[in-house]
N, C-alpha and C positions, 0 to 999 in steps of 0.2 A: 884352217882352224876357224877363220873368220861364217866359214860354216855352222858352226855347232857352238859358237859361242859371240855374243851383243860386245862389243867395247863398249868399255866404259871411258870417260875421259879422264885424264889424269888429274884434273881441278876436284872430280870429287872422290878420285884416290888419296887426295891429301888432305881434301875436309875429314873424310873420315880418318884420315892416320893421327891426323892431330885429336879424334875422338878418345883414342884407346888410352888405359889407364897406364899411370907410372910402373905399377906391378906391370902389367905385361910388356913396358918396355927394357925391363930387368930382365927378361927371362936368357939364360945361356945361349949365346950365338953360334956357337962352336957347330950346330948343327944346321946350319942355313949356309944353303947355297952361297953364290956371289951376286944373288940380285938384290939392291938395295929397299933400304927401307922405307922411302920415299915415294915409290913407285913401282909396279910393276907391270909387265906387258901381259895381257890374259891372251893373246899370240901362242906364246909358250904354250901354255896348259894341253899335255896328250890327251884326246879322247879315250883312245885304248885303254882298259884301266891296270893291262898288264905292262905298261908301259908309263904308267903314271910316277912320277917322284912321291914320299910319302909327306901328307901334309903335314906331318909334325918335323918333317925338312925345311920347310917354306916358314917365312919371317912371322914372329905373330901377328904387326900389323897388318899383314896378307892372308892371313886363314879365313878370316870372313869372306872376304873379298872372292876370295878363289871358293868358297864351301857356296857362296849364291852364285856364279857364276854357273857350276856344275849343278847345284839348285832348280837353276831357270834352263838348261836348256837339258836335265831331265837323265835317265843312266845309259851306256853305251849297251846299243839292244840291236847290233845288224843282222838282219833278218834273209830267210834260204835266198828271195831271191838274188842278191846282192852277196853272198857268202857263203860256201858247200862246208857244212862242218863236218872234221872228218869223224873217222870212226875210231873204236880204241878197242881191242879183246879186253872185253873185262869178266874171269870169274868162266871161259871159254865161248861168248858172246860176244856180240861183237855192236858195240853201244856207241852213242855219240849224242852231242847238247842237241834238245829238242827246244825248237825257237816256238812251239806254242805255251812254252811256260811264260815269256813275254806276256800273252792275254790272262792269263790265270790271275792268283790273288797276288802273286810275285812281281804285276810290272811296274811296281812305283820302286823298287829298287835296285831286282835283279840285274846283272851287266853279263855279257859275255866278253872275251876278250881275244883276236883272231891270230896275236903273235903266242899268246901261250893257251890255247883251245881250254880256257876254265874258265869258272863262273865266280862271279864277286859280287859284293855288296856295297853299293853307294853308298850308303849311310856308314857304312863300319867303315871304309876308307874315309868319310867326310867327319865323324865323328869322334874316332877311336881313341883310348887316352892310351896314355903308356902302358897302364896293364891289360897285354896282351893274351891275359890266360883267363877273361872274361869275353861271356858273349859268342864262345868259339875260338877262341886264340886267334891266329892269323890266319886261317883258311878262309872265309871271305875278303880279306881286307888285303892280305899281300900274297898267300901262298897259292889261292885261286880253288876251287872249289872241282875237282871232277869225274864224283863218283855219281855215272851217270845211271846207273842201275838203280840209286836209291834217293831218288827223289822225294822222302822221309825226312831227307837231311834239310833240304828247302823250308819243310815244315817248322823243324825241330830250330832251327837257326833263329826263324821268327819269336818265337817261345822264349827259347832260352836267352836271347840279346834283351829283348822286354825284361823280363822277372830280373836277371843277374844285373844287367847292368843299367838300364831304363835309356837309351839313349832318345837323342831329342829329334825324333821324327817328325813333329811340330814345326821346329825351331831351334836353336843353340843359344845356351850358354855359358861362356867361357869357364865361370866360376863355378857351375852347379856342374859335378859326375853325373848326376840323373836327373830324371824327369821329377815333376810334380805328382804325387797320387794320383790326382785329378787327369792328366792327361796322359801318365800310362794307364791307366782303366781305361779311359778313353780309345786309346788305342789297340790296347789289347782286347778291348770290346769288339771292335773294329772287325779286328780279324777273327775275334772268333766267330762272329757271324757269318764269315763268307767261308769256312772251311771245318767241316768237322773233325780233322785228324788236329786241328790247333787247337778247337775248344775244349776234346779229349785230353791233350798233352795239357792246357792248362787248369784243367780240374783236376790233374792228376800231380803236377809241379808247381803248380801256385802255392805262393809265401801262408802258411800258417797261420802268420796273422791274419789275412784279409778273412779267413773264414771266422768271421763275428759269432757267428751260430755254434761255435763248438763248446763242449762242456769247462775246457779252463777259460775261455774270453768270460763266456755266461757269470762265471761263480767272480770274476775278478770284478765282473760291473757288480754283484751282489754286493761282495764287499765296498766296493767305493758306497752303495747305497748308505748302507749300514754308515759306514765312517761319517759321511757326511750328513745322517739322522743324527749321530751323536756331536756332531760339530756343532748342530742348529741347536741340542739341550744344553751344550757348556755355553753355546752365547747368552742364551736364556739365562743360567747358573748364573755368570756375568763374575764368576770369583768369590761368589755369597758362600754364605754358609750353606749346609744341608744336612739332612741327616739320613742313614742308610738303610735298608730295606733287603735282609739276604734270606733266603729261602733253597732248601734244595729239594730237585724231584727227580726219579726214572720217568728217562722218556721210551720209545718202544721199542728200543733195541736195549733197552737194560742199562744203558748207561746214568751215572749220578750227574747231572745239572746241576746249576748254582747261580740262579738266577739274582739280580743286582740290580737294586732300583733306588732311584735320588730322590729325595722331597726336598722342596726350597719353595721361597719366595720369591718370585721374579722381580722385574722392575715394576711393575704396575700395581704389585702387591696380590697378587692368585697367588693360590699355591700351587703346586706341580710338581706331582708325583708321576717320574719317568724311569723305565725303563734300559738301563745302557751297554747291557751286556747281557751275557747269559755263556756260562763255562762249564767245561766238562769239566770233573774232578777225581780222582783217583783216590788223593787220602782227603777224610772228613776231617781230618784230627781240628782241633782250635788254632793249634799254630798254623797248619797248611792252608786253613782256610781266611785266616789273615793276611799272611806274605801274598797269598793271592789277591785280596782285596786291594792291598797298598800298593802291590807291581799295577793293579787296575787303574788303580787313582792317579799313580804315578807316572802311568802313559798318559793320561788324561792332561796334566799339569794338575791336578789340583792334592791340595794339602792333606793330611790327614787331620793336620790340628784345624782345618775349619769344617770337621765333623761335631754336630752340635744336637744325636739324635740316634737312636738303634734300634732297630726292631726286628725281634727275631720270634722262632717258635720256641715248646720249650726243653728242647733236646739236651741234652750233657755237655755238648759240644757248644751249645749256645747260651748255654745260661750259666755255666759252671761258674762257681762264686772265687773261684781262683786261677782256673785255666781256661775256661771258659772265654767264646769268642767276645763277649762285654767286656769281660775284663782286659782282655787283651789291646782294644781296641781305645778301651780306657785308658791307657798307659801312654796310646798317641796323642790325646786327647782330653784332658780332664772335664771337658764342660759336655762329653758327650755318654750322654746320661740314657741309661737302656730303659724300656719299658717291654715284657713280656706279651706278646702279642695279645691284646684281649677276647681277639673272636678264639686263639688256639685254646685260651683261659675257658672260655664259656663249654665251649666243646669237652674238655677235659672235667669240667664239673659234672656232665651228664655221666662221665666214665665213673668218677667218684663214687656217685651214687650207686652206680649198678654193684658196685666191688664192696659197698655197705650194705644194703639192701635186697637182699635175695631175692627176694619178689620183681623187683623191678630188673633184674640180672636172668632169671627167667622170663620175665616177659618178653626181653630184646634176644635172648636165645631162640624162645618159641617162632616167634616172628621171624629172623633169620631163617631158622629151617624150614619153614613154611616155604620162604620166598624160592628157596632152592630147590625145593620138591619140586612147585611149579614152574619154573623156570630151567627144569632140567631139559626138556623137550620142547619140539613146536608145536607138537601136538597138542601138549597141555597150554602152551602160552594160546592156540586156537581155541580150544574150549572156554578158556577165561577169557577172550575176545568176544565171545560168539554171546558168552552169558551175562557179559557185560552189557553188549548192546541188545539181547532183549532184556532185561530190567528196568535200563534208559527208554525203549522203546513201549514197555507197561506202564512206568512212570507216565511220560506224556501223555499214553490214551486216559490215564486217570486224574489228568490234570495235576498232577504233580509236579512237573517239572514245564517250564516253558521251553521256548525254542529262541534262538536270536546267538549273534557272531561269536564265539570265543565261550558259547554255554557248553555244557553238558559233553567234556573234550575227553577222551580214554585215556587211564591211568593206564601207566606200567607199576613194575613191580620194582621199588624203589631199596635196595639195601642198602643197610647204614655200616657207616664206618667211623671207626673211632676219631682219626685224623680229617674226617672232612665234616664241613659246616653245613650243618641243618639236616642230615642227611637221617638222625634219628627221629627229627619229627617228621621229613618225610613221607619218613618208612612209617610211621603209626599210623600218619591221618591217611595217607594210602589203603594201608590195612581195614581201619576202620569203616572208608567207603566204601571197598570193592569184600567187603566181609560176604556177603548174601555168593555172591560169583565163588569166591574162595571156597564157601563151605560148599558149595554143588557141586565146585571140580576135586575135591579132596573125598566125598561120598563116592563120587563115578569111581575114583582109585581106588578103595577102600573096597569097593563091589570086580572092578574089572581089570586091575592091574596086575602084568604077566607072573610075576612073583609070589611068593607070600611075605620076603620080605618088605617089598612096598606096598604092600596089603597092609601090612604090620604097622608102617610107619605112617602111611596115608590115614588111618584109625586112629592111632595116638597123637596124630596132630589134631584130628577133625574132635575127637573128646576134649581135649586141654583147651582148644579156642573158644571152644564153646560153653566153658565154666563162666559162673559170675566172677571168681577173682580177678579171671582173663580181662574181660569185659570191665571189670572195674577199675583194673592196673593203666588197659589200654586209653579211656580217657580221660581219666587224672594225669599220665603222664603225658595227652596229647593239648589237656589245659596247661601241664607246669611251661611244654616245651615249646607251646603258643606264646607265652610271655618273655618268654629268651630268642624266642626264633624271631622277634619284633626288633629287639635290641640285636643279635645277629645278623639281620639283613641291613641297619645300620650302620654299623661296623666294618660292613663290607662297600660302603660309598666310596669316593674316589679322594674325595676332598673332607674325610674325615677331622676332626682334630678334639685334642685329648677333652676340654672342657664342654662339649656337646659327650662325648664316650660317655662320660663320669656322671654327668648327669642322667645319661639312658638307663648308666648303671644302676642308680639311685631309684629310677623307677621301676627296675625292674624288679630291686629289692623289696618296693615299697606293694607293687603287686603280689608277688609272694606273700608279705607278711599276710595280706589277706587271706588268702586261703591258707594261712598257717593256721588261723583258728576251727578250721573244718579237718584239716589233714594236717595233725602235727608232727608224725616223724618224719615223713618222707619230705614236705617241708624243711623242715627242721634241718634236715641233713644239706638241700639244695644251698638254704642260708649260711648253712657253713663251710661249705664247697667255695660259696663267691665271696663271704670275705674272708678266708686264706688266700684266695688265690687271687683276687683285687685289693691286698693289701696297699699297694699301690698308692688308690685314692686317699688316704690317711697319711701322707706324707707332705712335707712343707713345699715339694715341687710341684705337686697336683693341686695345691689348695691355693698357692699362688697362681695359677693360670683358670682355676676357676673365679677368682677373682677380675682377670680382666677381661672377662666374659660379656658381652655388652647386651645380654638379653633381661630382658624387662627393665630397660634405662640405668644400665650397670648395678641395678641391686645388691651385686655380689659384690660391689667394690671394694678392696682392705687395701689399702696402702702398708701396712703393719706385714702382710700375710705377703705380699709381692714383694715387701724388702727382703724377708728371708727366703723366698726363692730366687734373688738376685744374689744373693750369697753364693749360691750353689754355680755361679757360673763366673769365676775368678779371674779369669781368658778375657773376658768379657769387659765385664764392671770392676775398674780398681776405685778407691778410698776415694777419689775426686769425681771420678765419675758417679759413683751411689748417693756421694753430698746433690750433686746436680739434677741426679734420677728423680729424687725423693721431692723438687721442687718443683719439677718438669710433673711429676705426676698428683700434684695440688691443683699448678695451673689447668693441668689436662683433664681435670674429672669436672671442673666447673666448667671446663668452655663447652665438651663432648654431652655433658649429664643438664648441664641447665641452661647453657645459651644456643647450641648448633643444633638445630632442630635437625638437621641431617643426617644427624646418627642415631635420633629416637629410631628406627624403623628396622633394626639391625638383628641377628639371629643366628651372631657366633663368630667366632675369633678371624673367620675368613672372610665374614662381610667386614668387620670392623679394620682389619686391613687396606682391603680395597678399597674404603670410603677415606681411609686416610691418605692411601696417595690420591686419591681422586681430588679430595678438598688440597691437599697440600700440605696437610698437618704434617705428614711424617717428614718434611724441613724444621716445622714450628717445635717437633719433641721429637730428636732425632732417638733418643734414648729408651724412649716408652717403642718410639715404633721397632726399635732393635729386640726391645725385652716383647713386643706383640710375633716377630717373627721367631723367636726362639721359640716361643712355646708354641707356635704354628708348625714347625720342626719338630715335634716331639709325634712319632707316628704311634697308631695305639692298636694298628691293625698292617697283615702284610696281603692285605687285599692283592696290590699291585703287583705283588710277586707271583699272588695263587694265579691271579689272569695270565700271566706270562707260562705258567706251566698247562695251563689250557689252553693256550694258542700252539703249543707245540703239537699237538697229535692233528694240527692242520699243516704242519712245516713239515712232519717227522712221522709217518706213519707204517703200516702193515706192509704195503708196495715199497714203500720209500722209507725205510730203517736204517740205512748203508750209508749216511750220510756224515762228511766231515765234519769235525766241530767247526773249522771256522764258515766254512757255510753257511752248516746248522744257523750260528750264528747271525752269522750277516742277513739269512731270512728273517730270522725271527723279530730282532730288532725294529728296525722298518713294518714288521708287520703289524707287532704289536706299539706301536709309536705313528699312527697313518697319517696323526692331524701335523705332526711333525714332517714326516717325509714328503707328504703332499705341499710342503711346502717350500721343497727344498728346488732350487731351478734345475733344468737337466745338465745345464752348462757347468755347474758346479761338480756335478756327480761326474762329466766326463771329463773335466782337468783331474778330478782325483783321480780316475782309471788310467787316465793317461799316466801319472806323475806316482803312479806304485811302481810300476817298471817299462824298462825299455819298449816300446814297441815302433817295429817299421812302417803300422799303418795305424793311420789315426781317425779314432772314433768319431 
């Protein structure tokens, strides 16, 4: 023996015995030989490995001892010259162990053994734990391996001992059943490089997990994204108030969305209007779409009752004055005060008018059909391409028109729709510019179109557009919808808030009345479209927050007018607190209005904000700055919600309509929140992937 195996001396058989832990000098003895534990003779140790004892026979303080021993001087590999292997009929052949698998990818393991003519595995004998029905059961390790016809099996053994049970080819240890990821890749790298029947079997039997690239790994990191974009807005939130922002849209597989977005004041004093979800919904009803907002908020942790703010469109479902989602939402909430979206308000007064106003009701009819004539074919959308660009190009040679970046760009053919913003003025001033193109490709129809009935139709448009009513209607109403489409692109900012709205209102009102005196009905009707339907700004919570408006050196200031919007918020301000308010906002308008020259420079409730955590003030009037974010909280537009139903047909499209909600979801979030998620570390996103569920390999 002293052949094939180094003595060790017995001084550092006993350094090390005295290494090994109490646990493993517990472990049942009942299975150890009679050599003691204090020493052992590596004398003993058989080469043969069909003659080997099993080392979970041998004492635990000796399994190392004995596992490097057999280690260092490498597996039992006697080769032809020194030993004739016999033969065996296997299958009516007549086969026997071929000693050049020794040179192959097999000889850091493989053993032969010459009292039982079968092949074993070093490692599985040096390694093996009690369960024996991994790795190959016991045919490498005791029962000896010798179906010599299928040297597959050699393969397959490599394979499957890695993936099942990871043994430590590296190294052992006692405590760990498997390897490290890190050095089973490593070694299964190993070998798949030197043999392509193993890199097969392991593209073919490798763990599910390691494949990162597949579509549930994919959508799981989606989701951790998502989660952890909304983790970074409730740090922001911080437990503040906010107020809510729900919208719903079809996306392009037809299903109803319900898009959910937060307005609050951070710590710094911005305001931040985000994004936190987005839900498929099946019933619209007021109640369905409550219990869903509150299970939202309630996975979130946050309150219902620190909702201080609502804004919706102006559906049945949403405005209903008793089952309506305001109302409902009211009942969790008394300080959270709805306000009707104003850009949906503005849109809807152009509808008003058309439904009073016959003239202006065919105008947007003519126009409509127009658009669709043209726009039924390529053919014709080429024609109006073609006639567009020589008119641009006769313009120029007669100095009409200059040349330079972003000039003289081609319209399309814009149609309006009732429910979306701006989309009537548009479609007019479109109309009006591309009119000369229009009437020459509606002539060419009218002369050489296949039918008679678009003969027919191409004539009754090209007549009707071409009246002076036509032409009168169209820019009167491309001046009314100039003066709202000003306040509409407003409304639509990010960082809106209600005392800038109310005053745009004001002005637009105040343009109007102008040309009321040239064009009195149709006027007339406009004026009374906006205030029924911005009755709004004539109420004590609107005239309070135009109050603490800080433009042109708080002009607007009432003290009178801001106690009774402090009324309306009970949650809030009790009896000692509005004694305190009322004195807090004495000291506060002299030091802000006539000693801090830092707040001369200001241009609306969002700079005045910011300038107060900036200076510090909002320690010095905790109260004022509470009653400055509440009505900073009061959204007057669901801008952020319309953006979120436009990001979708980049998430969710024609190719791609098959898409799960929580997906859906988890893209769109993060997509539409970038300044958010780009901020988020990667190491945070992959504890969350990790810590949604179980996985054997880690990200």
């Amino acid at each position: 023996m002293k052949k094939y195996f180094t003595p060790i001396s017995k001084s550092s058989l006993a350094s090390h015995s005295h290494s090994q832990s109490n646990q493993e000098e517990n472990v049942n003895h009942s299975e150890v030989p009679s050599h003691s534990s204090q020493e052992f003779d590596l004398s003993t140790l058989k080469f043969d490995p069909g003659e080997r004892t099993s080392i979970l026979n041998y004492h635990p303080n000796h399994r190392d001892v004995i596992r490097r021993a057999y280690l260092v001087n490498g597996p039992c590999q006697p080769r032809l010259e020194v030993h004739e292997y016999p033969q065996t009929n296997i299958s009516g052949a007549m086969r026997r162990f071929n000693h050049e698998w020794f040179d192959d990818v097999y000889h850091d393991w493989l053993e032969y053994s010459v009292s039982k003519d079968a092949a074993y595995c070093l490692y599985c004998y040096l390694f093996k734990d009690h369960n024996i029905n991994q790795g190959g059961g016991e045919v490498f390790s005791c029962t000896g391996f010798k179906n010599w016809n299928k040297k597959s099996g050699l393969d397959k053994h490599i394979v499957r001992l890695l993936i099942t049970q990871g043994l430590a080819f590296l190294g052992h240890d006692e405590s760990k059943s498997s390897l490290s990821r890190g050095n089973f890749l490593q070694i299964l790298s190993w070998y798949a490089k030197r043999c392509d029947k193993i890199r097969d079997y392991v593209l073919e039997h490798a763990p599910q997990n390691d494949q990162m690239t597949s579509p549930i790994i994919q959508k799981d990191i989606v989701t951790a994204c998502k989660i952890e974009t909304v983790k970074a807005i409730l740090e922001e939130l911080n437990g503040d108030y906010f107020a809510l922002l729900v919208d719903e849209s079809f996306d392009i597989s037809r299903k109803e969305q319900m898009a959910i977005v937060l307005r609050y004041v951070d710590r710094m004093g911005f305001v931040m209007v985000r994004l936190i979800d987005i839900i498929h919904i099946q019933d619209t009803s007021a109640l369905s779409l409550k219990e869903t907002i509150i299970n939202l908020l309630a996975q979130h942790s946050l309150s219902p009752s620190c909702v201080r703010g609502q804004c919706y469109d102006g559906a049945n479902n949403m405005q209903g004055e008793v089952n309506g989602l305001k109302m409902l939402i009211r009942q969790e909430s008394r300080s959270a005060h709805s306000i009707y979206c104003f850009a949906h308000q503005l849109q809807v007064t152009l509808v008003g008018v058309s439904k009073k106003c016959v003239e202006v009701g065919k105008l947007v009819v003519l126009v409509s059909n127009i658009f669709n004539v043209l726009g039924s074919s390529f053919k014709r959308m080429d024609d109006l391409r073609d006639s567009q660009k020589a008119a641009i190009q006769d313009a120029l040679d007669m100095g009409e028109l200059t040349i330079g970046r972003g000039l003289n760009q081609q319209l399309g053919l814009s149609r309006a729709c009732d429910t979306r913003w701006v989309s009537h003025y548009k479609s007019f001033n479109n109309f009006i510019l591309m009119f000369g193109s229009i009437v020459e490709v509606l002539e060419s129809l009218a002369l050489d179109a296949r039918s008679m009935d678009e003969r027919a139709k191409a004539m009754g448009h090209l007549e009707s557009c071409q009246t002076f009513e036509v032409a009168f209607m169209l820019h009167l109403m491309r001046d009314v919808l100039t003066i709202t489409n000003e306040l509409n692109k407003c409304l639509q900012r990010k960082e809106q808030d209600v005392a800038n709205a109310m005053l745009l209102v004001e002005v637009a009102k105040k343009r109007l009345q102008v040309l009321r005196d040239v064009f009195c009905n149709i006027i007339d009707w406009q004026l009374q479209e906006l205030n029924d339907r911005f009755n709004e700004v004539s109420t004590d919570l609107l005239h309070g927050i135009v109050c603490l408006n800080p433009i042109n050196s708080f002009s607007s200031f009432d003290s009178k007018k801001i106690m009774r919007m402090v009324e309306l918020y009970p949650d809030d301000f009790d009896e000692f607190n509005m004694d305190t308010l009322e004195n807090q906002l004495a000291s506060y308008i002299v030091d802000v209005r006539d000693v801090d020259e830092r707040f001369s420079d200001l241009n609306g409730l969002c700079d005045l904000s910011k300038r107060l955590v900036q200076t510090k003030k909002h320690s010095n009037y905790p109260l004022v700055f509470r009653l400055v974010k509440l009505a900073l909280l009061l959204p007057v537009a669901t801008a952020s919600v319309e953006r979120a139903f436009s990001a979708m047909k980049f998430i969710k499209n024609d190719l791609r309509s098959q898409m799960s909600d929580d997906f859906f979801s988890g893209c769109l979030v993060p997509f539409v929140e970038k300044d958010v998620f780009d901020s988020i570390p990667n190491d945070a996103i992959i504890k969350t992937f990790q810590d949604m569920k179980p996985c054997r390999v880690q990200l």
